[in-house]
N, C-alpha and C positions, 0 to 999 in steps of 0.2 A: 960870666954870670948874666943872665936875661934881666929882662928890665921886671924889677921888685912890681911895682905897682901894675903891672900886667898881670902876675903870677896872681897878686892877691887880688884881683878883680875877677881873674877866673873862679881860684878858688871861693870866693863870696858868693859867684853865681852857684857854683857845685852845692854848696851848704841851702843857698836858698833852695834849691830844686826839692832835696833834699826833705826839708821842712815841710815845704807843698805838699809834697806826697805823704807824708808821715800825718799831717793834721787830721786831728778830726774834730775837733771840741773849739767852741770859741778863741778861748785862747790862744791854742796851738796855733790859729788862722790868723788873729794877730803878731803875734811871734813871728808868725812866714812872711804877714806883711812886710813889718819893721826890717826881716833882712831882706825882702825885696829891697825895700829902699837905700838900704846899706850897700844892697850891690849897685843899683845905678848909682852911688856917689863914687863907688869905687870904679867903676868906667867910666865916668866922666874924668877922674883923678887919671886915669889912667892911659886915658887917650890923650890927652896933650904930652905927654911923653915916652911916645911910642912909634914904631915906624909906619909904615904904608903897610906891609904886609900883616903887624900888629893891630892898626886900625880896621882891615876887615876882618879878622878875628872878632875884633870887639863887638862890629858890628853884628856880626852873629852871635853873639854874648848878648847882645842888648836884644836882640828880635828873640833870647830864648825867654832873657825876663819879662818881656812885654808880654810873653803867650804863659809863662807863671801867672802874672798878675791878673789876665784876664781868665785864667782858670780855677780862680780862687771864688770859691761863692761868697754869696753874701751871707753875711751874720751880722745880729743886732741881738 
């Protein structure tokens, strides 16, 4: 069995990506937000119990949500 909180930190990035791309109305934009930020808790959670080879994963997990989040426009 792999390590639980790896898998679902993946899978949170996959949903956020996901969301991103599907938005297009304010809300939906917040929505994508909120699971952005639900996936960085979920690699934070995630890397403290994970290997070396798991932790650059992650790290490529985390530079994909940084490039989510900066690809999100703004809305008001």
């Amino acid at each position: 069995m792999g390590n639980r909180l790896f898998q679902q930190a993946r899978s949170r990035v996959e949903q956020a990506e996901l969301m991103v791309k599907q938005a297009s109305t304010p809300e939906e934009l917040a929505e994508a937000s909120t699971e952005i930020g639900k996936a960085r808790n979920d690699l934070s959670s995630a890397f403290a119990q994970s290997t070396t080879a798991e932790k650059r994963q992650l790290a490529d997990l985390q530079n994909q949500v940084d490039a989510l989040e900066n690809s999100l426009p703004e809305y008001r």
